[in-house]
LOTIRO-131882 format. One line per field, with one value per residue: residue in three letters; x, y, z of N, C-alpha, C in turn. Coordinates in Angstrom, 1 decimal. Atoms other than C-alpha are relative to their C-alpha. Example, Ala and Ser with C-alpha at 12.3 -4.5 7.8 and 13.67 -1.06 7.14 Angstrom:
REM LOTIRO-131882
residu (ALA_SER)
n_X (0.9_-0.9)
n_Y (-1.2_-1.1)
n_Z (0.0_0.0)
ca_X (12.3_13.7)
ca_Y (-4.5_-1.1)
ca_Z (7.8_7.1)
c_X (0.9_-0.8)
c_Y (1.2_1.1)
c_Z (0.0_0.8)
//
This chain:
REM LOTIRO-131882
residu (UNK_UNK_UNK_UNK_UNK_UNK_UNK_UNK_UNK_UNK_UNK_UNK_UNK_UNK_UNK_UNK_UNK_UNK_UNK_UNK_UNK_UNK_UNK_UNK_UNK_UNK_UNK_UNK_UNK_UNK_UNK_UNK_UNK_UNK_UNK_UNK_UNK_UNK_UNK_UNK_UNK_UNK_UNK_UNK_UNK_UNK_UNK_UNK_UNK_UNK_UNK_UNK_UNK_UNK_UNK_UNK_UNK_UNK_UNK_UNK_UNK_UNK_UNK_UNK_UNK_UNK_UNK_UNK_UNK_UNK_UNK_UNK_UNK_UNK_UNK_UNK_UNK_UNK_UNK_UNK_UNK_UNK_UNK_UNK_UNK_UNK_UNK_UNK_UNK_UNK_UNK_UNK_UNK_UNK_UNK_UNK_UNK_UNK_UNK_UNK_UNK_UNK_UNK_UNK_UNK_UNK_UNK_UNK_UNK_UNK_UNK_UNK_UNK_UNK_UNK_UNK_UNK_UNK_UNK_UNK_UNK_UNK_UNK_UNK_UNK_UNK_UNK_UNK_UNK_UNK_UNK_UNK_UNK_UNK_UNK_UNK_UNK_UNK_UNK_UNK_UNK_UNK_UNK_UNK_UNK_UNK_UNK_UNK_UNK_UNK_UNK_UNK_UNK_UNK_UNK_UNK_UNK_UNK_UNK_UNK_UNK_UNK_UNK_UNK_UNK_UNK_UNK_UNK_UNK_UNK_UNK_UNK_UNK_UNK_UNK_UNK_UNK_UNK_UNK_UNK_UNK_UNK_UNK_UNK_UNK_UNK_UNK_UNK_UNK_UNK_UNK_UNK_UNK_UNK_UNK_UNK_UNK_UNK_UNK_UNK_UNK_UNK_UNK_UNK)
n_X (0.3_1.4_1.2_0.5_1.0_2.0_0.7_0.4_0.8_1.6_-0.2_0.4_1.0_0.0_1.0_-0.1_-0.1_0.3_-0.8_-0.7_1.0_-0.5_0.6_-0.6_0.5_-1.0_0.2_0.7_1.0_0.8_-0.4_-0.8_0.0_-1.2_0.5_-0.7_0.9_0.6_1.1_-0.2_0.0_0.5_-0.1_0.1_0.2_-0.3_1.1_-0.6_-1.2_-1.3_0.4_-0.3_0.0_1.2_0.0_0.9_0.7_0.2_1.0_1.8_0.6_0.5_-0.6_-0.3_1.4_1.2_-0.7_-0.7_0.3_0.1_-1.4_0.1_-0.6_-1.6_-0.2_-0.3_1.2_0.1_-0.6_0.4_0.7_-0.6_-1.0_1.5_0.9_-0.5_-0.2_1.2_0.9_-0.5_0.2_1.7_0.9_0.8_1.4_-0.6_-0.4_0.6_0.4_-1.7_-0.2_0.7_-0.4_-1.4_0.0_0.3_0.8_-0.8_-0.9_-0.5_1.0_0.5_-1.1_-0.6_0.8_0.5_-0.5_0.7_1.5_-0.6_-1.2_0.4_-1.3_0.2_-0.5_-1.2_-1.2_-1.0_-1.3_0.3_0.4_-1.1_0.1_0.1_-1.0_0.1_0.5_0.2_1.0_-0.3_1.0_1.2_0.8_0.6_1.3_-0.7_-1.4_-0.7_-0.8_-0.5_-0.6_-1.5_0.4_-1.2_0.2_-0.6_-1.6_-0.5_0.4_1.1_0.5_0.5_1.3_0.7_1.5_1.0_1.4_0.6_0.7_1.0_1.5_-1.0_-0.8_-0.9_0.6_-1.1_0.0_-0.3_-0.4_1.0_-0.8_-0.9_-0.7_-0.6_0.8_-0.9_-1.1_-1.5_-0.8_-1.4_-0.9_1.2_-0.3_-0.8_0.8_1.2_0.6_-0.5_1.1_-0.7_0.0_1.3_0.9_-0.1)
n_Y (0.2_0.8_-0.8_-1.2_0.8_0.3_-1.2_-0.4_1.1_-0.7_-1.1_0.8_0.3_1.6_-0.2_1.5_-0.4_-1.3_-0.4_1.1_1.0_1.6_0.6_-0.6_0.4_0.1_0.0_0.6_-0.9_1.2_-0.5_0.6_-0.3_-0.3_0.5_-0.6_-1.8_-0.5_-1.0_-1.2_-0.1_-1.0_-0.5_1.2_0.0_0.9_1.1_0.8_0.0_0.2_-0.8_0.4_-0.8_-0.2_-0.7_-1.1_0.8_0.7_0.7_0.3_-1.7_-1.0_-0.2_1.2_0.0_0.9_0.8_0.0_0.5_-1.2_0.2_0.6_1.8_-0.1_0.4_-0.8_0.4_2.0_0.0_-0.7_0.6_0.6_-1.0_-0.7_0.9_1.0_-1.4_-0.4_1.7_0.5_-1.0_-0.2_-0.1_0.8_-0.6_-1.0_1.5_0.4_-0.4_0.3_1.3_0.5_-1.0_-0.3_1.7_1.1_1.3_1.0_0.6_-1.2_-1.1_0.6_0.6_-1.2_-1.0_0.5_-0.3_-1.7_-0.2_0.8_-1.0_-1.9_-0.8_-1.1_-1.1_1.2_0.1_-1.2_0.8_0.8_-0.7_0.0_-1.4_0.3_-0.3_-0.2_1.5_0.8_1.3_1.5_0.4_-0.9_0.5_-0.6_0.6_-0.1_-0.8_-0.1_-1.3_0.2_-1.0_-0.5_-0.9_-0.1_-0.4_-1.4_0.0_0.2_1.4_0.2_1.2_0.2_0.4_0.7_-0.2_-0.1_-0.4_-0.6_-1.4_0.4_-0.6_-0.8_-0.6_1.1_0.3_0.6_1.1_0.5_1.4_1.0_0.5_-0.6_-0.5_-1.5_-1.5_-1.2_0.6_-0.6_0.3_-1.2_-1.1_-0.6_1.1_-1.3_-0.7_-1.1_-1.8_-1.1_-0.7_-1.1_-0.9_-0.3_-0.2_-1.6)
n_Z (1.4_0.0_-0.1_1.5_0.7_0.1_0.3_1.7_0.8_0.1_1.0_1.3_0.2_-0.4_-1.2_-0.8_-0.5_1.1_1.0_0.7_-0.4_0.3_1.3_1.2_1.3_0.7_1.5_0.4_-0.7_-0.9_-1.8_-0.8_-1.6_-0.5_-1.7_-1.0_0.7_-1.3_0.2_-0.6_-0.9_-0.1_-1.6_-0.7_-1.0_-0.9_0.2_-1.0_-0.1_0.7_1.6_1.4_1.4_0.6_0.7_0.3_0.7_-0.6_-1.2_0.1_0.3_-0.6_-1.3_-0.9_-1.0_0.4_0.2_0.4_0.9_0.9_-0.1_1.8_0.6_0.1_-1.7_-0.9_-0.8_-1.0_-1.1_-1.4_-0.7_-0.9_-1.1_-1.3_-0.4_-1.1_-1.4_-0.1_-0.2_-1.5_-1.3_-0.4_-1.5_-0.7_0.7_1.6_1.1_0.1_1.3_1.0_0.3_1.0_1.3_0.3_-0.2_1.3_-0.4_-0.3_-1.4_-1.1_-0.9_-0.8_-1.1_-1.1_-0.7_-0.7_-1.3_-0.6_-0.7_-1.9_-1.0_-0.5_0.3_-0.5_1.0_0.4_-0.5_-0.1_-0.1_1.8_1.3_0.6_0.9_1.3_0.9_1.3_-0.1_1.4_0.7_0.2_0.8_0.5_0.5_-0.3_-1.1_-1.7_0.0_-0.6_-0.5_-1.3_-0.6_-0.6_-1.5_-1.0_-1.5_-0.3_-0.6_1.1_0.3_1.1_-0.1_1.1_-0.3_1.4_0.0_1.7_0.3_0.9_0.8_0.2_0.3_0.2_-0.8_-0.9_-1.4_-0.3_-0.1_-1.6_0.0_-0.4_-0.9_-0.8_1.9_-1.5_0.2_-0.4_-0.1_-0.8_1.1_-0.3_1.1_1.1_1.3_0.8_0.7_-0.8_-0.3_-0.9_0.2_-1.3_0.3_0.2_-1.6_0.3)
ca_X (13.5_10.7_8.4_9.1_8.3_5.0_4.2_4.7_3.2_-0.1_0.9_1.0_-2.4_-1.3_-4.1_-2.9_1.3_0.9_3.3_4.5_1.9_4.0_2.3_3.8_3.8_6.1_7.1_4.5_2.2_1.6_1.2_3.9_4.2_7.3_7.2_9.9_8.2_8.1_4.7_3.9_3.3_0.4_0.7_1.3_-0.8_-1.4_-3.3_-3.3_-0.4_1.5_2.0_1.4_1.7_-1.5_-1.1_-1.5_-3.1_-2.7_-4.7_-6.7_-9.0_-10.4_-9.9_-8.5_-12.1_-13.5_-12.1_-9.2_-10.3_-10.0_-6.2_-5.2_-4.8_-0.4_1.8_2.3_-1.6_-1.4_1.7_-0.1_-3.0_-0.8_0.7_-2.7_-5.2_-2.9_-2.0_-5.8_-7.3_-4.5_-5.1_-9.1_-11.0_-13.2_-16.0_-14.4_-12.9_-15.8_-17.0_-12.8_-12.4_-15.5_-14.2_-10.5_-10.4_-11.0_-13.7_-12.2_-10.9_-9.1_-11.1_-13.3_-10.4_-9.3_-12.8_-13.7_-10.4_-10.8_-13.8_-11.9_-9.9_-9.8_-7.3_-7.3_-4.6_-0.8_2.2_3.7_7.0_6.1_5.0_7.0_8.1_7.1_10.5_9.6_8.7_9.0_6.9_7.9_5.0_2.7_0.2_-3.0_-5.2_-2.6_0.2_3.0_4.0_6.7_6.9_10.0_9.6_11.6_11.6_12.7_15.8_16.7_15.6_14.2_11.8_9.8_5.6_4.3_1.3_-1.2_-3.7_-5.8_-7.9_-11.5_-14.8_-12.2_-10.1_-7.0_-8.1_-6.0_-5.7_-5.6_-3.6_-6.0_-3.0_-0.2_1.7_4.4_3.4_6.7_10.1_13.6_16.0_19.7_20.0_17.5_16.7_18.7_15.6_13.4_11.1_12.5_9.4_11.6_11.9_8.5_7.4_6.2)
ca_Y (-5.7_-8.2_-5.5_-3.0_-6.2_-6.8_-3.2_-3.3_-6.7_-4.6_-1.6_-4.8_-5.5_-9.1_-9.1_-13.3_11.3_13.7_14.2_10.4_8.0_5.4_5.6_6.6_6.1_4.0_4.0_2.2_4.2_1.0_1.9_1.5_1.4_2.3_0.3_2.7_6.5_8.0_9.1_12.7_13.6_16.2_15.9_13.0_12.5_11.1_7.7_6.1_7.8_6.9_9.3_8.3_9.7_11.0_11.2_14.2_12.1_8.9_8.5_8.0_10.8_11.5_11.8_9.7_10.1_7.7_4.2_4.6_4.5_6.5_5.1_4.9_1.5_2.1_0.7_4.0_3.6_-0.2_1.4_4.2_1.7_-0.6_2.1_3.8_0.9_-1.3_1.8_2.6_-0.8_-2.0_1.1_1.1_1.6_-0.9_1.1_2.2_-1.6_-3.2_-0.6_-0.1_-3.7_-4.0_-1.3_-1.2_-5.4_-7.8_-10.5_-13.6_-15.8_-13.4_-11.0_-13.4_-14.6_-11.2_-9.9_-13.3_-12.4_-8.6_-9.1_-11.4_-8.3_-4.4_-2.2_1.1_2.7_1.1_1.3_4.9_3.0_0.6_3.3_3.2_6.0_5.2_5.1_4.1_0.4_-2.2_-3.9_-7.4_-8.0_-6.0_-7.1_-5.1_-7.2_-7.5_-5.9_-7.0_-4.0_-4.5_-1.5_-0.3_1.2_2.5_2.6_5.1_2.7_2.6_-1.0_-1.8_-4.0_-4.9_-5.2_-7.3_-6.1_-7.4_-5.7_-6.0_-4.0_-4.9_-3.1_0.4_0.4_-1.5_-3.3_-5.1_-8.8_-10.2_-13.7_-16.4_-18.1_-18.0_-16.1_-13.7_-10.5_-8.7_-9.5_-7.8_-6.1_-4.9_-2.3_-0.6_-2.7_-1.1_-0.9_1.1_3.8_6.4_8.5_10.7_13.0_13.6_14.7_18.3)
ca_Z (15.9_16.7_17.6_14.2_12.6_14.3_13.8_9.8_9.5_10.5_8.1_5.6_6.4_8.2_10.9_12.6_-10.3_-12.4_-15.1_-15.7_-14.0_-15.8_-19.3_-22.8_-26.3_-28.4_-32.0_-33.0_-30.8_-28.7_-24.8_-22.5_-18.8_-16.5_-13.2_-11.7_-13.2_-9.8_-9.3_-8.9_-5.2_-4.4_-0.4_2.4_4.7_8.2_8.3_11.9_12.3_9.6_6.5_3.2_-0.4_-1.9_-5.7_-7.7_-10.6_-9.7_-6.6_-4.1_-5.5_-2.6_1.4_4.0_6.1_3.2_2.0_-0.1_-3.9_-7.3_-8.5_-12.4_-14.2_-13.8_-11.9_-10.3_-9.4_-8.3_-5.9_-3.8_-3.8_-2.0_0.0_1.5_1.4_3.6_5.9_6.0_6.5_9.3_11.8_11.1_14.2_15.8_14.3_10.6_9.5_8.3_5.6_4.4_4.3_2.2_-0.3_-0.3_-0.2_-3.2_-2.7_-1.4_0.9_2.2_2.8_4.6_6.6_7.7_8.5_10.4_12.6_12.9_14.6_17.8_18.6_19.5_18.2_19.4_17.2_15.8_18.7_18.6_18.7_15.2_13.1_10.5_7.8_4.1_2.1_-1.1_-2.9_-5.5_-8.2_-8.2_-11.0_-13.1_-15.1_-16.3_-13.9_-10.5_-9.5_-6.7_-4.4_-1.8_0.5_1.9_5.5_8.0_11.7_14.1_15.2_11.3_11.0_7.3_6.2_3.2_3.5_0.4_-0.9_-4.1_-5.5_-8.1_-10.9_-10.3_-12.4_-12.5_-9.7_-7.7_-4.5_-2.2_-2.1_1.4_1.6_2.6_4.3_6.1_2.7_4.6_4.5_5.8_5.5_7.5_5.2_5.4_2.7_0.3_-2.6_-5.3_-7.8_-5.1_-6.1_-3.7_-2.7_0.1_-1.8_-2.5_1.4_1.5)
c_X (-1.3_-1.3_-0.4_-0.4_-1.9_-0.9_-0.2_-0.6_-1.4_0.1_-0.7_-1.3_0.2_-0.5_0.7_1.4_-0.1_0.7_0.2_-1.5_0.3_-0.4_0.7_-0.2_1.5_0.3_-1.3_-1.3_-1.3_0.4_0.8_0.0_1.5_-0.5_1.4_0.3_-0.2_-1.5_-0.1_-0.8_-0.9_0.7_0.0_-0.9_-0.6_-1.1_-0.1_1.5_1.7_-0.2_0.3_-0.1_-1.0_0.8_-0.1_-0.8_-0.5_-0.6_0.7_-0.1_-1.2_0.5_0.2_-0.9_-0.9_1.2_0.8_-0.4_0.5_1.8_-0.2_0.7_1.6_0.5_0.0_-1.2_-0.3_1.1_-0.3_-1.4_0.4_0.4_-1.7_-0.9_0.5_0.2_-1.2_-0.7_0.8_-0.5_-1.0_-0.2_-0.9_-1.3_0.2_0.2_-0.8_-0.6_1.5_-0.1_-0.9_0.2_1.3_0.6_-0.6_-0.7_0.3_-0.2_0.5_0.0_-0.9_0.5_0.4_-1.2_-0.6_1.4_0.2_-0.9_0.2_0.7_-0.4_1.2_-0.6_1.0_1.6_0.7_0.5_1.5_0.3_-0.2_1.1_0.4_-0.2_1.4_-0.3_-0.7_0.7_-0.8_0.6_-0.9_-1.0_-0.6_-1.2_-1.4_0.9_1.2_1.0_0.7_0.7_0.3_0.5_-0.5_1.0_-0.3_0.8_1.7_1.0_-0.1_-0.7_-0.7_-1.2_-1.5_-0.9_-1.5_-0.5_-1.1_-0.4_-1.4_-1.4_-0.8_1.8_0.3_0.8_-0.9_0.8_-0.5_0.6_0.1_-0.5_0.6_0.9_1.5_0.9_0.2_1.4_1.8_1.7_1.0_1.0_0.3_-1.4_0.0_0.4_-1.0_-1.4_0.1_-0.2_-1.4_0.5_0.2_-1.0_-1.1_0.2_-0.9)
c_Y (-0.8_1.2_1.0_-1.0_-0.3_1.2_-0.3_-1.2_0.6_0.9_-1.4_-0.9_-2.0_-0.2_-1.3_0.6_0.7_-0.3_-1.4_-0.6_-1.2_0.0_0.8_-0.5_-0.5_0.2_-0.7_0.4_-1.2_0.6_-0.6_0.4_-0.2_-0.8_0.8_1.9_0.0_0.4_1.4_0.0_0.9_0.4_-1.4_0.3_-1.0_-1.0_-0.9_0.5_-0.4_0.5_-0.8_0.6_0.0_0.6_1.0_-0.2_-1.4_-0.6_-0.2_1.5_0.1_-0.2_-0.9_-0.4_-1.0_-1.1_0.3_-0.1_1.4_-0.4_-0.4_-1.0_0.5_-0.5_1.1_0.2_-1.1_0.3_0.8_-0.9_-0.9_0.6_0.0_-0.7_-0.9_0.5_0.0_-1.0_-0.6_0.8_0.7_-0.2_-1.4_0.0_0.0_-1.6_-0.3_1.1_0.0_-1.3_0.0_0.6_-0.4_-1.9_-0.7_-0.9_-1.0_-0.9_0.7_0.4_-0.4_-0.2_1.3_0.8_-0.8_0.0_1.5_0.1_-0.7_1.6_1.3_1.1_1.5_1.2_-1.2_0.8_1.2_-0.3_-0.9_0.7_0.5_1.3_-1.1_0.6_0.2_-1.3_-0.4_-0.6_-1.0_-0.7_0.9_-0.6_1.4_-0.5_-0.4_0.8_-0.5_0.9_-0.1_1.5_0.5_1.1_0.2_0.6_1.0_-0.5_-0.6_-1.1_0.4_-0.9_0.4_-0.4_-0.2_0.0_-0.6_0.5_0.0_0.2_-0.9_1.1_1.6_0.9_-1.2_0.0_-0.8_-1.0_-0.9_-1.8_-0.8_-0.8_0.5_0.8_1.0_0.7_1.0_-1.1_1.4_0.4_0.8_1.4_0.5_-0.6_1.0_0.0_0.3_1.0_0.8_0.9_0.6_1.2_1.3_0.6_1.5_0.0)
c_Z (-0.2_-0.1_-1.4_-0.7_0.1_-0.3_-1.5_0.0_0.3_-1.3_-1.3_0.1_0.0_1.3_0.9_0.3_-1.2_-1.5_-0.7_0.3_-0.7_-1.9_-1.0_-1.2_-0.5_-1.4_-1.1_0.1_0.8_1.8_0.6_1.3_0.7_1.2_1.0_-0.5_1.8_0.2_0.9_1.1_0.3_1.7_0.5_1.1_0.9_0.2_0.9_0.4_-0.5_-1.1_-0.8_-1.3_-0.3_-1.7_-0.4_-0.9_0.1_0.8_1.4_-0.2_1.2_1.6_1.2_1.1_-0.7_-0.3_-1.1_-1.8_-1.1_-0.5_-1.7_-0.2_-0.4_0.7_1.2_1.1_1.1_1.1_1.2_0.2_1.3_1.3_0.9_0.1_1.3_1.1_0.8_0.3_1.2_0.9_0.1_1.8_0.1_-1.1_-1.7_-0.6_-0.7_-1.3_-0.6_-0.1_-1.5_-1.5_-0.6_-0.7_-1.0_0.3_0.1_1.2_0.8_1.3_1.5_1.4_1.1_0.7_1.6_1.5_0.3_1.3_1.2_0.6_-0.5_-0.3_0.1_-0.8_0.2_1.4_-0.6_-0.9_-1.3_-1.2_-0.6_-1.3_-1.5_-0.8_-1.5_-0.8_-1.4_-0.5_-0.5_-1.2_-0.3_-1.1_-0.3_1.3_1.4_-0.4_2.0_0.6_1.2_0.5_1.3_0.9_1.0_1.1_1.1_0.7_-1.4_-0.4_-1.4_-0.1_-1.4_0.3_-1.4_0.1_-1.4_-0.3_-1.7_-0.9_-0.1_-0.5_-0.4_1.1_0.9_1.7_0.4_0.0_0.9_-0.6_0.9_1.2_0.8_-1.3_1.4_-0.4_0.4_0.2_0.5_-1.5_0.6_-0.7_-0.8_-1.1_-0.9_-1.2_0.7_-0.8_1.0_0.2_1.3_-0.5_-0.2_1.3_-0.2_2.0)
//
């Protein structure tokens, strides 16, 4: 269990959709946001070895060969940012981190913090054995300027576990928000939180 942990604490970027998209109209014809609107699903795909959901409106609008960007101001936006920038930024290359970081990553402390320990060590790709399947997540907080996304992962000996992500909406687009400290990035779970957005269904 130690080990599917240390695997997702990378996924969670801890180095030491179409139809809904969340938005609607109310009586008043004031905008409203769903923080559990599934988003629609175009295609998953593989990121380091671990698939992730690519909107089909939502985002990223473009390919997993560039840094992660292009995501609508929703939660459903701020959730596959969470999803594919954290994926895409832990199981960078040697060579690849250093422009993703500078994109996908919020200007900070952080950032600083994770680029000045990136650069001690060599990672060659995530543990076969760690890589975990993308279940689904929660937003623990939404806001139009951050968003709290914990996502729900599951390993191949059915272990769960929860990988707390923040990102947010700089100039017009979500970026992740790497924790300066020791903030904990991943947490062990028994059960599936019962207000998970399910995104199992959504694998083509």
């Amino acid at each position: 269990m130690i080990r599917r942990l240390a695997g997702a604490a990378m996924v969670a970027v801890a180095l030491a959709t179409a139809g809904c998209g969340g938005a609607g109209q109310s009586d008043n014809d004031q905008p409203t946001v769903s923080l559990t609107d599934v988003p629609e699903i175009a295609t998953w795909s593989s990121v380091g070895g671990v698939r992730v959901p690519i909107g089909k409106t939502d985002g990223p609008s473009n390919g997993s060969w560039e840094p992660f960007q292009g995501f609508t101001h929703t939660p459903q936006g701020a959730a596959l940012a969470a999803i594919t920038q954290s994926v895409q930024l832990a199981s960078a290359t040697d060579t690849d981190w250093p422009k993703i970081l500078g994109t996908v990553a919020a200007p900070g402390e952080g950032r600083d913090t994770y680029a000045a320990h990136r650069a001690l060590v060599s990672i060659s790709g995530l543990d076969p054995e760690a890589v975990p399947e993308i279940v689904g997540y929660t937003i623990t907080d939404y806001t139009d300027d951050a968003a709290n996304v914990d996502v729900v992962q599951r390993f191949s000996d059915q272990s769960l576990a929860a990988a707390h992500n923040r990102v947010v909406w700089i100039g017009d687009d979500w970026h992740l928000e790497l924790p300066a400290g020791d903030a904990t990035t991943i947490t062990a779970l028994d059960e599936l939180p019962s207000d998970l957005v399910s995104l199992e269904g959504t694998r083509k």
